[in-house]
C-alpha positions as a printed NumPy array, in Angstrom:
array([[ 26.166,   9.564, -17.126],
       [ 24.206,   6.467, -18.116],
       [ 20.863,   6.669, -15.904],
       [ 18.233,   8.97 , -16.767],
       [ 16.981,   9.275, -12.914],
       [ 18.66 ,   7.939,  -9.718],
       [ 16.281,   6.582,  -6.802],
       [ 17.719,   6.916,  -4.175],
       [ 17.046,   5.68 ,  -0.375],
       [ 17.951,   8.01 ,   2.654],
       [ 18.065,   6.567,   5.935],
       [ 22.189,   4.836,   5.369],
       [ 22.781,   6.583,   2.565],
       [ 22.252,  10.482,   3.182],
       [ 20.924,  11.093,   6.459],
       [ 22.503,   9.633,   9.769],
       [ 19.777,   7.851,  11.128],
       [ 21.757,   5.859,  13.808],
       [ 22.943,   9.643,  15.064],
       [ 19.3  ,  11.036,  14.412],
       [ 17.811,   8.134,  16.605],
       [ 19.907,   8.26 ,  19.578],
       [ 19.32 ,  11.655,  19.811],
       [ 15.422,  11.568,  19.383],
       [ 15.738,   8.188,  21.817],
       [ 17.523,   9.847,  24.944],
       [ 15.294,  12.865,  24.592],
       [ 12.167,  10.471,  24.97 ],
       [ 13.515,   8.045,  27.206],
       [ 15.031,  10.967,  29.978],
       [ 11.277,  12.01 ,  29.748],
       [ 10.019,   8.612,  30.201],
       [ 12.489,   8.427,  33.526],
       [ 14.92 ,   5.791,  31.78 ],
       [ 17.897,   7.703,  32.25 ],
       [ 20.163,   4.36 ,  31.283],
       [ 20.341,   4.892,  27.968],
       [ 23.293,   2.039,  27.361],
       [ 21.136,  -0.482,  29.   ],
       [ 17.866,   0.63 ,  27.546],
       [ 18.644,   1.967,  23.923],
       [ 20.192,  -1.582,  22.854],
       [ 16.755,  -3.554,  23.913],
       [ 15.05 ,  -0.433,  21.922],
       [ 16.824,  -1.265,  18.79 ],
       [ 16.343,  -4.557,  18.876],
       [ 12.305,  -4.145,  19.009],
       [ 12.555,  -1.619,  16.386],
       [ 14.552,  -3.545,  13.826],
       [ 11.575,  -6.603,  14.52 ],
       [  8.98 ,  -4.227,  14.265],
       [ 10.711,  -2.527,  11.028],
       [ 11.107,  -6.051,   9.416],
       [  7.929,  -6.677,  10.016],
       [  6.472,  -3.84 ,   8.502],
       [  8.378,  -4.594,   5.177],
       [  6.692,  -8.058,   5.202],
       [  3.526,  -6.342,   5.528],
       [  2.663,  -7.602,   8.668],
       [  2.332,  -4.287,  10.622],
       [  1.052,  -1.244,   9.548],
       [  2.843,   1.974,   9.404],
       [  0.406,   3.147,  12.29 ],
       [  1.028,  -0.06 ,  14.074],
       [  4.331,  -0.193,  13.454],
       [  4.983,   3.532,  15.14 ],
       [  3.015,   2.352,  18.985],
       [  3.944,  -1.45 ,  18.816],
       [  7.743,  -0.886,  19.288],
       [  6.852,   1.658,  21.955],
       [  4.397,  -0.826,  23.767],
       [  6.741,  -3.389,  23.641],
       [  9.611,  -1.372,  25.304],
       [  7.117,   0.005,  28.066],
       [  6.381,  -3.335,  29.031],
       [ 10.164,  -4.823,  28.988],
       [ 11.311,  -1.726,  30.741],
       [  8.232,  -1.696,  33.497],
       [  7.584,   2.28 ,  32.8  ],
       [  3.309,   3.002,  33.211],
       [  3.206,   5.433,  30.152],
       [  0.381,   5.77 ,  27.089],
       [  2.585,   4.125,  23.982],
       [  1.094,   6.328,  21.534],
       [  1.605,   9.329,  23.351],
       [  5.572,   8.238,  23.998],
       [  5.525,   7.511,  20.026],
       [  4.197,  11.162,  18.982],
       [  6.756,  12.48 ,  21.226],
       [  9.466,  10.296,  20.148],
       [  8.592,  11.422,  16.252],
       [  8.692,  14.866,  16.889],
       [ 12.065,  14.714,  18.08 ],
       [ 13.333,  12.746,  15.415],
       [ 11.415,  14.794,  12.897],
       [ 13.978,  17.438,  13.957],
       [ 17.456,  15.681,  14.162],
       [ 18.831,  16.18 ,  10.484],
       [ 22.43 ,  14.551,  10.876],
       [ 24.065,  13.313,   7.51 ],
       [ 26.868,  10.986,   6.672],
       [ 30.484,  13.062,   5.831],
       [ 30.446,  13.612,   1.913],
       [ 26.797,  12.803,   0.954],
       [ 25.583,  16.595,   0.628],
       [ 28.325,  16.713,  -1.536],
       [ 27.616,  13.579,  -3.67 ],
       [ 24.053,  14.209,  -3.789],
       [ 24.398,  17.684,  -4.859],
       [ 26.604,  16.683,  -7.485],
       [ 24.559,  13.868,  -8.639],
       [ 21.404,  16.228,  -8.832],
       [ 22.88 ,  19.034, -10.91 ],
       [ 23.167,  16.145, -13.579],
       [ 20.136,  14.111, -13.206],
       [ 16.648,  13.983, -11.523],
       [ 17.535,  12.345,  -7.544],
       [ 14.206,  11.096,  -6.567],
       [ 14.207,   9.832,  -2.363],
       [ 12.953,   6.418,  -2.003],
       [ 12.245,   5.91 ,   1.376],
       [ 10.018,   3.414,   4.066],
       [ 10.064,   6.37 ,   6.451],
       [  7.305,   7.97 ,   7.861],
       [  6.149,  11.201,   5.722],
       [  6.091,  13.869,   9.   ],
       [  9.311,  12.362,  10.151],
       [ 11.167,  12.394,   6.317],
       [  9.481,  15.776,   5.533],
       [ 10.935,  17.143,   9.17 ],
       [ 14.156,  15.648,   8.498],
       [ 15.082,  16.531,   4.938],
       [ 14.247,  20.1  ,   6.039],
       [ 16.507,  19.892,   9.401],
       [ 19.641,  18.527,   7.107],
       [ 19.007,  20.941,   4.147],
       [ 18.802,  18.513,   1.707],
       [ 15.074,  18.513,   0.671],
       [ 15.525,  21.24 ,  -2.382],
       [ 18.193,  18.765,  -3.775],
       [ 15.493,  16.218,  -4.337],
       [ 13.345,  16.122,  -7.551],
       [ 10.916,  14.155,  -5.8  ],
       [ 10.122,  12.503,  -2.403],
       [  8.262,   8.662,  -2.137],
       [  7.761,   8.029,   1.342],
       [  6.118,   4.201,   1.841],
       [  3.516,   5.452,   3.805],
       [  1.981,   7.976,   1.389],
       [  2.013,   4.933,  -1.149],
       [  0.93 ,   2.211,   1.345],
       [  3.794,  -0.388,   0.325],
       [  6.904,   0.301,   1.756],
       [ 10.204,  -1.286,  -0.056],
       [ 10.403,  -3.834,  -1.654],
       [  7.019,  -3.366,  -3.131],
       [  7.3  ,  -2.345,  -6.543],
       [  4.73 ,   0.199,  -6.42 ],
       [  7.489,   2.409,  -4.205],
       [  9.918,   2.445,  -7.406],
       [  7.125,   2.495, -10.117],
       [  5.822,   5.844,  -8.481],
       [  9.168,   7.118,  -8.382],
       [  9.687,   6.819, -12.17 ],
       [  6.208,   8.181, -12.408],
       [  7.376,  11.319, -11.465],
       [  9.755,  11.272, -14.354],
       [  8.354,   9.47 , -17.119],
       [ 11.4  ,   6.886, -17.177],
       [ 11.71 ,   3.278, -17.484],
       [ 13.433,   0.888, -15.254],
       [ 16.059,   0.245, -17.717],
       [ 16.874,   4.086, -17.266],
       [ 17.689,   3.99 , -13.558],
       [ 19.523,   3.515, -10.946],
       [ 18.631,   2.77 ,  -7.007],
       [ 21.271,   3.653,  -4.031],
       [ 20.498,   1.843,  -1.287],
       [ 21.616,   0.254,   2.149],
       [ 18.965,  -2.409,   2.66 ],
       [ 19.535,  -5.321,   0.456],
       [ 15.998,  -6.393,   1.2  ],
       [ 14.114,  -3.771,   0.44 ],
       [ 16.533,  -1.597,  -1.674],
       [ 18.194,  -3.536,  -3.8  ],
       [ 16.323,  -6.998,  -4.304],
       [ 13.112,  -4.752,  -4.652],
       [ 15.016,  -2.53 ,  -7.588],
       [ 16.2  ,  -5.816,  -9.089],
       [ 13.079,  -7.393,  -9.557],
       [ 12.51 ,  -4.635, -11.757],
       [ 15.129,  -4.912, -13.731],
       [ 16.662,  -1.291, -12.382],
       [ 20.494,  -1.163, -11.796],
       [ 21.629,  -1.079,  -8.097],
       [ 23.883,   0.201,  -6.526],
       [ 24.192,  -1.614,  -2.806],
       [ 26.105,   1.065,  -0.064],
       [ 27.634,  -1.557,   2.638],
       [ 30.503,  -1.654,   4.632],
       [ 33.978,  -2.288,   2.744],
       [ 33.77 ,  -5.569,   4.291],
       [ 31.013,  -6.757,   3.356],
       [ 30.637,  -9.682,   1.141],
       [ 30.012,  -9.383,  -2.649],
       [ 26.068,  -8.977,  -3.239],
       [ 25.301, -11.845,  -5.758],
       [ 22.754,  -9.227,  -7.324],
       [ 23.581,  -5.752,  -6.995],
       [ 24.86 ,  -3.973, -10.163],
       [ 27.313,  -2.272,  -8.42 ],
       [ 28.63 ,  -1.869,  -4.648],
       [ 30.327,   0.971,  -2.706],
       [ 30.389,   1.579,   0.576],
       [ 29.069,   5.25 ,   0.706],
       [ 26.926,   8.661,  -1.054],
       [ 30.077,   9.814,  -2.018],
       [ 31.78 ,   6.572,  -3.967],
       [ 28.458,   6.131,  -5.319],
       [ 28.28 ,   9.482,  -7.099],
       [ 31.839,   9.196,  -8.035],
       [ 31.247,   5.993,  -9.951],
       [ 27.834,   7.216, -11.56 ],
       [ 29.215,  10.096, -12.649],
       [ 32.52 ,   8.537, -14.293],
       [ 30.029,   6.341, -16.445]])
């Protein structure tokens, strides 16, 4: 293998976090009394993915960023409820829901008996923490960089230059798996780090990405043939 250390993102690429969501967001919401989840759970997502891109702009906080989405469904949905109370609940349970993609234990076990695997994530630390330990995959891990803990979530290049950190490696010596071509990949490749874009087979050709594949398990396949 080529790469010294792989960075490597989790939410898309290892863990499930469509499954882990809709399981954390129908315990919350049967609490809250919205027991529609098909009606509700779409106009959640779409206030989450605004309040994530957001965040990765650096226009909310992380702190912000956990209530606003909350707030902002209370008040479309009419429900009377504290938003930051609904948001530690709503954490908790998805701190706990460790579902992975088919194949990436697998990959990422193989990957790590070879190299350093160091998680690159713009999660929040108690949720990632919570949810590496629910999917057994936190001991496969070298290292864990959670965007909160550094205070510039992906793209910032602080998130990848504290991952090497925790090697001693150069850019030119790694590799970053990722989902999000924002964050993940045009964020490695302003560092000059290969990247290695996970999208759907149909997806069109990334005009930047070293390499793409569209899952854990292609990915490791390919590293490890270099």
């Amino acid at each position: 293998m080529e790469h010294a250390v792989v960075l490597c993102d989790l939410d898309g690429v290892v863990l499930d976090y469509p499954a882990a969501e809709s399981m954390a967001f129908a315990g919350t919401a049967t609490r809250l009394g919205l027991h529609d989840l098909a009606a509700v759970q779409p106009v959640y997502a779409r206030i989450n993915v605004a309040c994530w891109q957001a965040y990765e702009r650096g226009e909310l906080t992380a702190e912000q960023l956990r209530v606003r989405r909350w707030a902002e469904l209370l008040e479309a949905t009419g429900v009377a409820a504290d938003p930051a109370d609904v948001s530690t609940d709503y954490l908790s349970r998805l701190g706990r829901a460790g579902p992975v993609f088919p194949g990436a234990v697998r990959a990422l076990r193989r990957l790590a008996a070879v190299v350093p695997v160091i998680a690159v994530t713009n999660g929040f630390s108690d949720v990632v923490h919570g949810r590496l330990a629910a999917s057994g995959t936190r001991d496969l891990f070298h290292g864990v960089v959670v965007a909160d803990e550094v205070a510039a979530p992906k793209p910032a290049p602080e998130m990848f230059t504290t991952a090497l950190a925790l090697v001693g490696e150069d850019p030119d010596r790694a590799v970053m798996i990722g989902d999000n071509h924002h964050a993940d990949i045009e964020g490695a490749h302003d560092l000059a780090i290969d990247t290695m874009w996970v999208a759907p087979s149909d997806a069109e050709r990334s005009p930047i990405a070293t390499w793409q594949v569209d899952s854990m398990r292609a990915a490791a396949d390919m590293l490890l043939s270099a």
